[in-house]
C-alpha positions as CSV (number, residue, x, y, z in Angstrom):
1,X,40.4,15.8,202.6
2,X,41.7,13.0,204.8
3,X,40.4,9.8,205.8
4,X,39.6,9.6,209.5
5,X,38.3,6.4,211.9
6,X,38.0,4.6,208.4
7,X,35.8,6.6,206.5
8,X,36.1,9.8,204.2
9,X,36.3,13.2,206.3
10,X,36.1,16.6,204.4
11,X,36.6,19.6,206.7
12,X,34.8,22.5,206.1
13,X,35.6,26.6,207.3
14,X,32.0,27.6,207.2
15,X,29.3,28.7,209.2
16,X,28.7,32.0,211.1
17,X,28.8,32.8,215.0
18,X,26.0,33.8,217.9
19,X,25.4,36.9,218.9
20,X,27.3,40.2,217.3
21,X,26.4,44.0,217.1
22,X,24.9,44.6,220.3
23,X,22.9,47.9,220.1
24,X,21.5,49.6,223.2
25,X,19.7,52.7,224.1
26,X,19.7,55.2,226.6
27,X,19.0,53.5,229.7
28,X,19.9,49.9,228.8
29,X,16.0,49.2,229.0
30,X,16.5,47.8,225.3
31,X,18.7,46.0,223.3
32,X,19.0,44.9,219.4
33,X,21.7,42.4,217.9
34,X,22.3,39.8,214.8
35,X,22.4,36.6,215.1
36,X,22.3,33.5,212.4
37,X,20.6,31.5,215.3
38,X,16.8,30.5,215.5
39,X,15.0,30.5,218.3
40,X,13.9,26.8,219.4
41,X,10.3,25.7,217.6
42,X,10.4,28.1,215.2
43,X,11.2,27.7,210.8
44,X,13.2,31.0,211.4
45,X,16.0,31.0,208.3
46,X,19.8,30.5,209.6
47,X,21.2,33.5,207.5
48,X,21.7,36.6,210.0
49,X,18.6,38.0,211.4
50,X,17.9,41.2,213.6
51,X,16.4,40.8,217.2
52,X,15.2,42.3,220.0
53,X,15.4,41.9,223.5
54,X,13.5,43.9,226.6
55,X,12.5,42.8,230.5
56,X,9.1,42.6,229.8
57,X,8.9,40.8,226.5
58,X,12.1,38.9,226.5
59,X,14.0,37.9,223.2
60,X,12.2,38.6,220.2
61,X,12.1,38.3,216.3
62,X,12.3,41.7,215.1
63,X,13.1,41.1,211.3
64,X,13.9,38.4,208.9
65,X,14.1,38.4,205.1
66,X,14.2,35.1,202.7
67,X,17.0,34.4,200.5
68,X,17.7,33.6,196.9
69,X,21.2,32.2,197.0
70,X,21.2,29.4,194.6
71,X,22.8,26.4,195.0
72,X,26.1,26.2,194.2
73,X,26.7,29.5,194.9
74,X,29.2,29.7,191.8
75,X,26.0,29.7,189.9
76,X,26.2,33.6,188.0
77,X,23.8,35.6,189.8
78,X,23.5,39.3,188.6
79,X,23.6,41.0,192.1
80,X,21.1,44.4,191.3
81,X,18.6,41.5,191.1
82,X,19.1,40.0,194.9
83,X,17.7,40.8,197.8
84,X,19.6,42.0,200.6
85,X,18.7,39.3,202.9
86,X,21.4,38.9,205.5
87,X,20.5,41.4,208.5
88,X,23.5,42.9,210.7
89,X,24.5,45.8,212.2
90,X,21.4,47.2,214.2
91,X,21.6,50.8,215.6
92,X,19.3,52.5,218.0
93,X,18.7,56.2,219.0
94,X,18.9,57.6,222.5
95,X,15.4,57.2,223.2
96,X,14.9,54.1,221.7
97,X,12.6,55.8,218.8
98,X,14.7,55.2,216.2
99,X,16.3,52.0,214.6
100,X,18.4,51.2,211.8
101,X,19.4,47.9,210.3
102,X,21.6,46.5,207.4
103,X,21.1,44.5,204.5
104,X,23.8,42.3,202.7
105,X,22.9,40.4,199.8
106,X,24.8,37.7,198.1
107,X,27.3,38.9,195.1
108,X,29.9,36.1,193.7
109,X,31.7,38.5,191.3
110,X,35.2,39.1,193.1
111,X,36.2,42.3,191.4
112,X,32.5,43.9,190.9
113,X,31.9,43.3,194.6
114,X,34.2,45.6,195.5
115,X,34.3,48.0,192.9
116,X,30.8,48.4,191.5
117,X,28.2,46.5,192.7
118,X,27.0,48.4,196.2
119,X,26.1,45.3,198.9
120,X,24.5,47.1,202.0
121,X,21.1,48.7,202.1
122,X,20.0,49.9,205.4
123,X,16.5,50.6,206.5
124,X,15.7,53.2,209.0
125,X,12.7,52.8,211.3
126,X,11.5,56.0,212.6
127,X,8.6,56.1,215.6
128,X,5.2,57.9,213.8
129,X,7.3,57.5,210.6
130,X,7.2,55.7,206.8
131,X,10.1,53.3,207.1
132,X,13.2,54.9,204.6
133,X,15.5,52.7,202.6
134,X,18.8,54.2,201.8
135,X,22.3,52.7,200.0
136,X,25.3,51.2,202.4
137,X,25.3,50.5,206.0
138,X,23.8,52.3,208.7
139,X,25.3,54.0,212.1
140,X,22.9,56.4,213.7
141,X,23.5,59.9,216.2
142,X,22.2,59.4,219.1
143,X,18.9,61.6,218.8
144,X,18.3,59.6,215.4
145,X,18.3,62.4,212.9
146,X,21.5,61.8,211.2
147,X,22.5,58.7,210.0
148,X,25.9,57.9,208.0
149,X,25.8,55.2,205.1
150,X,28.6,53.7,204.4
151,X,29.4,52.1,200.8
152,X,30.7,49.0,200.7
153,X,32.1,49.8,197.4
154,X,36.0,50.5,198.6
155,X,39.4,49.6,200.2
156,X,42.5,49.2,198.7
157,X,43.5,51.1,196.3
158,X,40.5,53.8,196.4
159,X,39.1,55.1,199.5
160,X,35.6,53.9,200.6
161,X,32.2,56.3,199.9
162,X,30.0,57.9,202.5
163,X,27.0,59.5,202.8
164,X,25.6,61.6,205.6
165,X,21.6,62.2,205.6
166,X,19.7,64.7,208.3
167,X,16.5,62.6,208.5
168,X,15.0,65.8,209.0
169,X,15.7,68.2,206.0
170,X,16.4,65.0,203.2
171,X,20.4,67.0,203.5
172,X,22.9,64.4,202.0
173,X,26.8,65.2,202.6
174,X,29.4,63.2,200.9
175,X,32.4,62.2,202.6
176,X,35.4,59.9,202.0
177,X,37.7,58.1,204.1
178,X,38.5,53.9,204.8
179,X,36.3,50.7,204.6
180,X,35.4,49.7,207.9
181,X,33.0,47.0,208.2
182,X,29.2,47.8,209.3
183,X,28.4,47.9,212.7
184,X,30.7,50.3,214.0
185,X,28.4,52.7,216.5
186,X,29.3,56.4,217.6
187,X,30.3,57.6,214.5
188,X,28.2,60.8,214.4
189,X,27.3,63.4,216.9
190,X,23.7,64.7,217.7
191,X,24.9,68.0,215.5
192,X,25.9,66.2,212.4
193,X,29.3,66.2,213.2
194,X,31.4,63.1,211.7
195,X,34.7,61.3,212.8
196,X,36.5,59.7,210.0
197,X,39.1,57.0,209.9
198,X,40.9,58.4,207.2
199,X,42.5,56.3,203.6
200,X,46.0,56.6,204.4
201,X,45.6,57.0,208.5
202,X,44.8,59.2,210.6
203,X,41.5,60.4,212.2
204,X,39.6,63.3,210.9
205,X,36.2,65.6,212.3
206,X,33.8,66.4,209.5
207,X,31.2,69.3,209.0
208,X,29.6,70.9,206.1
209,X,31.6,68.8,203.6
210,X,35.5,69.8,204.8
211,X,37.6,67.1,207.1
212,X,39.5,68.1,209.7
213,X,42.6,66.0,211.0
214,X,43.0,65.6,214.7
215,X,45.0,62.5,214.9
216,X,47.5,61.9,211.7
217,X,49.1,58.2,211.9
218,X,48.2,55.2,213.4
219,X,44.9,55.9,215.2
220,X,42.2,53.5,214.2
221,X,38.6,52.6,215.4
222,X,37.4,56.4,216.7
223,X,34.0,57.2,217.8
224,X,32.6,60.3,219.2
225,X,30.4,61.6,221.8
226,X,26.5,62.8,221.0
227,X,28.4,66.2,221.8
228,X,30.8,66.1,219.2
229,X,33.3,67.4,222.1
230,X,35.3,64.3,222.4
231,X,36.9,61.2,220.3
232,X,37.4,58.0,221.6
233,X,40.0,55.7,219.5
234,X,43.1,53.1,219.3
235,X,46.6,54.3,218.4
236,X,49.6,51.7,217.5
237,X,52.9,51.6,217.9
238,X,55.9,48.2,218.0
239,X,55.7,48.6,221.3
240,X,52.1,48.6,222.6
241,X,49.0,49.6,221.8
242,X,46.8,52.3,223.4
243,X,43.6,53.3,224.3
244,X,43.3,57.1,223.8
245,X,41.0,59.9,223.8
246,X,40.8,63.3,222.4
247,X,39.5,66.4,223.5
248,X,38.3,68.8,220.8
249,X,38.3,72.0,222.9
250,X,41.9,71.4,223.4
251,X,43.2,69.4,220.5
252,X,45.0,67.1,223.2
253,X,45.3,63.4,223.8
254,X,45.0,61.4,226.4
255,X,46.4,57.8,226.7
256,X,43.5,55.9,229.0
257,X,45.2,52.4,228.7
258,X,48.7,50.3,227.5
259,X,48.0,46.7,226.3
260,X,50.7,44.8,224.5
261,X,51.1,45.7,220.5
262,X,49.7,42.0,219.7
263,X,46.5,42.9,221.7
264,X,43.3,42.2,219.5
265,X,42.2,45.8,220.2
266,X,39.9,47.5,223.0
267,X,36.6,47.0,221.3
268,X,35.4,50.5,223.1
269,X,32.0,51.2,223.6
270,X,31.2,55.0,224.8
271,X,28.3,56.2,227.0
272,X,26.5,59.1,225.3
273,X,28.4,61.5,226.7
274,X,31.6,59.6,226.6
275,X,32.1,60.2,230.1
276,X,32.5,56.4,230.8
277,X,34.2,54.0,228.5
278,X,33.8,50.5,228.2
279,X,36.4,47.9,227.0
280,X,38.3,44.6,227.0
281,X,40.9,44.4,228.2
282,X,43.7,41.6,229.9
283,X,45.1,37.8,228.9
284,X,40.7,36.8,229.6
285,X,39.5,39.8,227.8
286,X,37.3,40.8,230.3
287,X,35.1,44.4,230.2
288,X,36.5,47.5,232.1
289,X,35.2,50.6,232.7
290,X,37.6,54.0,232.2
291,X,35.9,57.8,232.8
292,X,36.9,60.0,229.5
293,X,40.0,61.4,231.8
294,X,41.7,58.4,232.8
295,X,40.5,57.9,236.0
296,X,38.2,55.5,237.9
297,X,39.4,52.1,235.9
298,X,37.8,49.1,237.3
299,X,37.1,45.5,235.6
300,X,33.0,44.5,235.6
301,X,32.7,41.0,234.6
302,X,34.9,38.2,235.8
303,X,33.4,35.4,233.7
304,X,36.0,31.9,233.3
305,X,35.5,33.1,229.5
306,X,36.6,35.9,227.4
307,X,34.2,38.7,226.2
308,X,33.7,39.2,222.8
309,X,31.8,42.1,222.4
310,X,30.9,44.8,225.0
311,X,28.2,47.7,224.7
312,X,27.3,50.5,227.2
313,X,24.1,52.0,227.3
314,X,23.7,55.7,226.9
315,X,23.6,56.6,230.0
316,X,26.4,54.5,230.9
317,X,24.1,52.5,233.8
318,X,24.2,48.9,231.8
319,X,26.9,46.8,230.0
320,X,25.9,44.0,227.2
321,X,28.7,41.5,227.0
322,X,29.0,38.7,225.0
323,X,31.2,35.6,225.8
324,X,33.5,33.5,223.7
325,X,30.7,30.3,225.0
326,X,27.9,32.3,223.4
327,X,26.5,33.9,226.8
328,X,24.7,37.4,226.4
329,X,24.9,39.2,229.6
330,X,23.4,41.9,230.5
331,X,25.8,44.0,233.4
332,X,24.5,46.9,235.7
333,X,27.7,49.2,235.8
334,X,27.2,50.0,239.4
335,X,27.2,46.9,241.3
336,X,28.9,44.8,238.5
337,X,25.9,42.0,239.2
338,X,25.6,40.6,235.7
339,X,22.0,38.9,234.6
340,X,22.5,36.1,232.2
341,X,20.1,37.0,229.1
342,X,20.9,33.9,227.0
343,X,22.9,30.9,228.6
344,X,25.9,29.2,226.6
345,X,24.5,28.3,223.2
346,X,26.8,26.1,220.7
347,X,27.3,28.1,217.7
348,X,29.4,27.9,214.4
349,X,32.4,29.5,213.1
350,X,32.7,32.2,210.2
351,X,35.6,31.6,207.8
352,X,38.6,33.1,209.6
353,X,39.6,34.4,205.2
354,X,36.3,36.0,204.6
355,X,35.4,39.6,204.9
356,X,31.9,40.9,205.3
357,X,30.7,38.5,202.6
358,X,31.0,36.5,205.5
359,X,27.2,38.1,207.3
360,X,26.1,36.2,203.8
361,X,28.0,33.1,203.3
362,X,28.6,31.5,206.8
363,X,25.4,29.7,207.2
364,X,25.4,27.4,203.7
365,X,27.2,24.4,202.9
366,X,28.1,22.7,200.2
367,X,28.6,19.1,200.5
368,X,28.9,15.7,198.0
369,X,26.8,13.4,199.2
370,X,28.6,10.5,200.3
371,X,31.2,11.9,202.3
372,X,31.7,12.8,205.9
373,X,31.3,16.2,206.8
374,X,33.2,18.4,209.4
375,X,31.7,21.0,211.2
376,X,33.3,23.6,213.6
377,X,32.3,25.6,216.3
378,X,32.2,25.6,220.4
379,X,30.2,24.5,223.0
380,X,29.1,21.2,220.9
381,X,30.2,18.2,223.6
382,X,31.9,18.2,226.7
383,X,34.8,15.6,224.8
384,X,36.1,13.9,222.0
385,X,34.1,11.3,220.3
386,X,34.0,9.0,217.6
387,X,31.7,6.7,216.4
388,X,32.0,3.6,214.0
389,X,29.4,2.4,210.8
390,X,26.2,2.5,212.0
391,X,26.4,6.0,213.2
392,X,24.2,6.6,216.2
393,X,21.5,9.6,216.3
394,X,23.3,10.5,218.9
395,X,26.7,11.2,220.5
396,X,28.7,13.1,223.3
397,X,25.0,14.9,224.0
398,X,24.7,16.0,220.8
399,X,22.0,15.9,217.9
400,X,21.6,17.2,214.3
401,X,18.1,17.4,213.6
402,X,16.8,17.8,209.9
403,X,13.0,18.3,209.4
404,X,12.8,18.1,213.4
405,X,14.3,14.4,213.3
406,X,17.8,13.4,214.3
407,X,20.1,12.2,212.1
408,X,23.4,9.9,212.4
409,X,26.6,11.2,213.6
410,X,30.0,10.1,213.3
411,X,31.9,12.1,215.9
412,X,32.2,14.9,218.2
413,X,34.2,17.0,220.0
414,X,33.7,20.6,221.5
415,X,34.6,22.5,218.7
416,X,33.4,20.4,215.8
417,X,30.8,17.5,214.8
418,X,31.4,14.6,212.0
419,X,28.4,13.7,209.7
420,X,27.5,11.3,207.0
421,X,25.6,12.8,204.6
422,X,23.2,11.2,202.7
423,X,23.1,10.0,199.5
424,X,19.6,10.6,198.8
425,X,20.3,14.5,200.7
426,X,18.1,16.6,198.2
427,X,19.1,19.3,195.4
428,X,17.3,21.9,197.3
429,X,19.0,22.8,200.3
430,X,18.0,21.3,204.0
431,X,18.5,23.2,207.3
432,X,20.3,21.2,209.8
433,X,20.3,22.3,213.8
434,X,22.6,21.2,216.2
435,X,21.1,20.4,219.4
436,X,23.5,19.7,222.9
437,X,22.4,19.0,226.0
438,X,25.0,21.2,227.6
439,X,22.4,24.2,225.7
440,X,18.9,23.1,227.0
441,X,17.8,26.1,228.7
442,X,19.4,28.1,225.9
443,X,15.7,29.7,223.7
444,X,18.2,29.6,221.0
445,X,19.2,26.8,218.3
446,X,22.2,26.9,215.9
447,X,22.0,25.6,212.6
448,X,23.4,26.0,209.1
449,X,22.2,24.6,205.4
450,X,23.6,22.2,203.2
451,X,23.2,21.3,199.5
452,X,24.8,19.2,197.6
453,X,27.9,20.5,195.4
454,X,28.2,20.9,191.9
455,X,29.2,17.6,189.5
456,X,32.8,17.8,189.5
457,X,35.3,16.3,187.0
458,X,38.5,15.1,187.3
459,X,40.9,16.5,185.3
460,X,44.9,16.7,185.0
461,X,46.6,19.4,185.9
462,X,48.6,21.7,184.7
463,X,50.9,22.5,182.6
464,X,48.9,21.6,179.7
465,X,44.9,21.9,178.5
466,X,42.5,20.4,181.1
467,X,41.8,17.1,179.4
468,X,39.5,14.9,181.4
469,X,40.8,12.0,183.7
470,X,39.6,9.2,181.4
471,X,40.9,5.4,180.9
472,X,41.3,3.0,177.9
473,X,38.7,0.4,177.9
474,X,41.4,-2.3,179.1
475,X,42.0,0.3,182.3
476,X,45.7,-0.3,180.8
477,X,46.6,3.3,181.2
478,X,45.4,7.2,180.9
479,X,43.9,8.4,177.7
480,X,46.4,11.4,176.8
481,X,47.9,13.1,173.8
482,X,50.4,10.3,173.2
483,X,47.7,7.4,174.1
484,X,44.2,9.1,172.5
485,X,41.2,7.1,172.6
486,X,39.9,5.8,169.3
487,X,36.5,5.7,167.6
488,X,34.2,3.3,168.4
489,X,36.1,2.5,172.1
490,X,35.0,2.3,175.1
491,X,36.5,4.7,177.9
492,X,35.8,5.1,181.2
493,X,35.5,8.6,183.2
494,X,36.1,9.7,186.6
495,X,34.0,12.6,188.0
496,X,32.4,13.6,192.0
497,X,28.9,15.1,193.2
498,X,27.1,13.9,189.8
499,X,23.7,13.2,192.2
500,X,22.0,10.3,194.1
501,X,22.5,6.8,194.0
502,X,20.7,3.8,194.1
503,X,21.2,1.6,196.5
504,X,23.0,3.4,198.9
505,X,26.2,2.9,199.9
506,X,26.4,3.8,203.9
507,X,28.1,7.5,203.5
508,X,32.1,7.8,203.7
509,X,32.7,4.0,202.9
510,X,34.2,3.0,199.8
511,X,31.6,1.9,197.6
512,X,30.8,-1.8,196.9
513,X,31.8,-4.2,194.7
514,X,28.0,-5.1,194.5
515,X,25.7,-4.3,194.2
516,X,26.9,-1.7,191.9
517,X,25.3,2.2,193.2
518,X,23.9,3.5,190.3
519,X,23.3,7.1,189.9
520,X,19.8,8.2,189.7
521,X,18.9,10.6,187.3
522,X,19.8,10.0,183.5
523,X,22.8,11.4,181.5
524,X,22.9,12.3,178.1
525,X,26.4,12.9,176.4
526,X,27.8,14.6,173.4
527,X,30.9,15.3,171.7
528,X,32.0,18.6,169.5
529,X,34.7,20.9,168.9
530,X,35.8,24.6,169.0
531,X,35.5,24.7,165.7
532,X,31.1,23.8,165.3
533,X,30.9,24.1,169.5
534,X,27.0,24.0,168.0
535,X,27.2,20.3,166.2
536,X,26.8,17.5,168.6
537,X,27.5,14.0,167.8
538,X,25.9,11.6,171.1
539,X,27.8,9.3,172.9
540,X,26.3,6.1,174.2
541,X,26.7,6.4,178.2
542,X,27.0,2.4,179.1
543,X,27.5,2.9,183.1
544,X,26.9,5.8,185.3
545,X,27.9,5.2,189.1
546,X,30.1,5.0,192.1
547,X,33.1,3.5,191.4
548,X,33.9,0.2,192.9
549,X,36.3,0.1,195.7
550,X,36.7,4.1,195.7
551,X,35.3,6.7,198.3
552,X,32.5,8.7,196.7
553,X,34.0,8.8,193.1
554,X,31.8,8.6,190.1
555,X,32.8,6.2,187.3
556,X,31.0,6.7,184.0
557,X,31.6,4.2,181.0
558,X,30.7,5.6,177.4
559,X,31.4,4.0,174.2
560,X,32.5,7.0,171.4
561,X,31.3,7.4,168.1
562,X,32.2,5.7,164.9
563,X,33.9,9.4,164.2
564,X,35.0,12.3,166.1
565,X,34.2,16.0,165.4
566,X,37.7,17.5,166.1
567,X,40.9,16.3,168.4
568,X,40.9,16.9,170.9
569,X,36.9,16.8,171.1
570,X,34.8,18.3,173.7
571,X,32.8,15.8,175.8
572,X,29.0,17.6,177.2
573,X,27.0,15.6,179.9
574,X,23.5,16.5,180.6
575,X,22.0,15.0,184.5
576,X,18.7,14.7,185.0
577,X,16.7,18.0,183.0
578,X,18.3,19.3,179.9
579,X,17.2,22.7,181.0
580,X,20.0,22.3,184.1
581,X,22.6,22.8,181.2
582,X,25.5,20.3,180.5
583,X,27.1,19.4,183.8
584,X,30.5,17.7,182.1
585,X,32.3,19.9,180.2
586,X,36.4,18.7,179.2
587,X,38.4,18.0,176.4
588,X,39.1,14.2,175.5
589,X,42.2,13.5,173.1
590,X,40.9,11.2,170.5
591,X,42.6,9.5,167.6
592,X,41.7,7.3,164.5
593,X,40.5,3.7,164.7
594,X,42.0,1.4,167.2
């Protein structure tokens, strides 16, 4: 938290990116990807959603599913009860007859996320077909009748679960070997056969069960041919990192190309035959095409931006890149004449610490109302501006539009936007878009959602118990062990996000000495003890608002009971329905009469 242009600035890692996963089939005629974007006049949600794009039709909505993450999302939520909402990862067979898709849904228990509760389901879309829902994440052959599931139940210190199902006979195989994240393509050959990054290192063929090494230290990321005949994949070493491929008739390597050992990797995509390879490569991380023997190397786009993301159709005819500015391309191989499919669109970042919680999380925001909020991105306003109380509706070209109205803005820059949120913002959460005038031929509009944060109190901190930040009624000094507050006194409290106000204070100003913000919905409070927690004794609540002269700080005045239940008590605060539960829970040192 800092204070910025002279009001209260809270930055925020959230929010996910454009386009990702780029699936194509044979002849490049078709191509599937995620994206947390909506497309412009539509309610679409801003979680990750699958679509489609072809030359006749253009970009399409393929599939969307409604969430059920509460607000806060620290609110338990049993996760065999959630749907799997957040779509990534697309796949598509050879002939474009075949489609598979992921499903992550929201699970907030750190330890049971990883090691019990499975958070992919993938459905499988077959031409003619009843659709098939299976456990983990999906990567397809290339003719469509195997498909390997990964768990995402795994990682360090046990080895990640997967399945292999023949869409044709109901066959599963069970294999082991490390978490890699969904979306990884090429992973199975038209006969079943598997390649396997395995626990400890190494790359392994599987068949029938039984793993097979062929590389045995530092080779990452392999894919495989639809002919099982050769293995594409990145090997390390302090000095440089390669680009490498294996020939399974000879059990040989070949080293296709040297980038420097901090490279962020190759990023290969494979024709069907793995006869042509596609990668990034250089300082601008632009795509090459490699054939499988080395030879032929030759750069295909030459954008001012970095690629991101490259895939190469089946037949190895058509490239899909996507750009660090949010530009999907589409590249014919050939001439190297890209086709611009989407034009820069701004989009928002995912949080650089999360993993693929990440396809679930990056689109919400919690906020307190009050405050000024930081988002981050790209591609938001050509330069740095900042605007003073009253914020404009607009700045620097850019808009955020709630309920398709724009709403004030207190700064921009091209990687982030300032706003004020409102006091009044509502418990359930509201989608915000971010429109820029540098994106207006773009179909597509970012956006993420905020809600306001859970009531917060303010507590000491350790060593010690958690008593709550609370004042004598003379504000002389802290009520503590050594300076307990007595029956019958009154004490005030210090807490943040307890709810709306009335009036307003204008967002990220210290609040006014009058007239005095009030918060809106009632409280009810209670003291007990550890030793009856069921016996309440109420507490007279005098004052419940913004504190004078402090940014977005709640001060609440209560006047304790003739007696106390227990020192230290507990102190329980109920806003607005009882049925919420108590939203101010700490321990209060109290002592006898004054």
């Amino acid at each position: 938290m800092k204070i910025a242009a002279g009001y209260l600035l809270v930055t925020l890692p959230i929010l996910g990116q454009g386009f990702r996963q780029l699936a194509t089939n044979c002849d490049g005629s078709i191509l599937y990807f995620s994206s947390p974007l909506r497309m412009k006049g539509t309610d679409q949600f801003l979680h990750p959603k699958i679509f489609t794009w072809d030359a006749t039709n253009g970009i399409r909505l393929y599939e969307q599913r409604e969430a059920d993450v509460p607000f806060p999302t620290s609110t338990p939520q049993n996760p065999p009860n959630t749907p799997f909402f957040s779509l990534i990862a697309p796949d598509v067979s050879s002939d474009g007859a075949t489609v598979a898709l992921t499903g992550v849904r929201f699970c907030n228990f750190s330890d049971i996320c990883v090691t019990e509760a499975e958070e992919f389901q993938s459905t499988i879309y077959m031409s003619g077909q009843t659709s098939l829902t299976a456990s983990g994440s999906a990567s397809l052959s290339r003719n469509g009748r195997f498909v390997l599931l990964r768990s995402s139940i795994g990682g360090l210190p046990v080895p990640s679960k997967m399945q292999l199902l023949d869409l044709q006979t109901s066959q599963l195989t069970q294999y082991q070997g490390a978490w890699l994240p969904p979306g990884i393509r090429h992973q199975v050959a038209n006969d079943g056969t598997l390649v396997v990054q395995g626990f400890l290192g190494g790359i392994s063929l599987a068949q029938n069960g039984q793993l097979g090494t062929i590389v045995s230290t530092n080779a990452t990321k392999p894919i495989i041919n639809d002919a099982g005949t050769l293995v594409v994949y990145e090997s390390s070493s302090p000095q440089a990192l390669r680009l490498s491929a294996y020939a399974v008739a000879t059990g040989s390597s070949t080293d296709l190309v040297t980038d420097s050992a901090d490279s962020p990797g190759f990023a290969a995509s494979i024709s069907d035959d793995a006869t042509l390879i596609a990668f990034l490569y250089g300082k601008n991380r632009q795509a090459y095409i490699i054939h499988s023997d080395g030879t032929g190397m030759h750069q295909i786009t030459n954008f001012t931006e970095p690629v991101t993301e490259i895939e190469l159709s089946g037949d190895g005819s058509i490239a899909f890149a996507v750009t660090a500015s949010n530009r999907l391309v589409r590249v014919d191989v050939g001439s190297t004449q890209p086709t611009e499919i989407v034009p820069a669109t701004p989009y928002t970042n995912v949080p650089s610490d999360s993993g693929f919680l990440s396809f679930v999380e990056s689109y919400r925001a919690e906020v307190s109302r009050g405050s000024v909020v930081s988002i981050t991105g790209s591609g938001f306003a050509a330069d740095t501006e900042i605007a003073q109380p009253p914020f404009p509706l607009s700045l620097g070209g850019v808009e955020l539009h709630v309920n398709g109205s724009p709403v004030p803005i207190a700064g921009v820059s091209p990687t982030s936007i300032n706003y004020p949120v409102p006091w009044d913002l509502p418990d359930a959460p509201v989608d915000v878009e971010v429109w820029a005038a540098s994106a207006a031929a773009s179909p597509f509009v970012s956006g993420f959602e905020v809600g306001p944060a859970a009531p917060n109190t303010i507590v000491n901190q350790p060593p010690g118990p958690f008593f709550l930040i609370a004042v004598h009624q003379d504000f002389s000094s802290l009520i503590s062990p050594a300076s307990p507050a007595h029956s019958g006194e009154i004490i005030h409290l210090y807490a943040k996000d307890l709810g709306a106000v009335n009036p307003p204070p204008p967002a990220g100003l210290p609040a006014p000495l009058a007239p005095l913000a009030l918060l809106v919905p009632p409280m009810s409070c209670f003291l007990n003890a550890d030793t009856d927690p069921n016996a309440t004794d109420p507490v007279n609540v005098l004052f419940v608002g913004l504190a004078p002269e402090l940014l977005n700080v709640f001060q609440v005045d209560l006047q304790l009971p003739a007696s106390f239940p227990g020192n230290p008590s507990r102190l329980l605060c109920q806003i607005g329905d009882p049925a919420d539960g108590y939203r101010i829970v700490g321990l209060l040192p109290v002592g006898g009469l004054p």
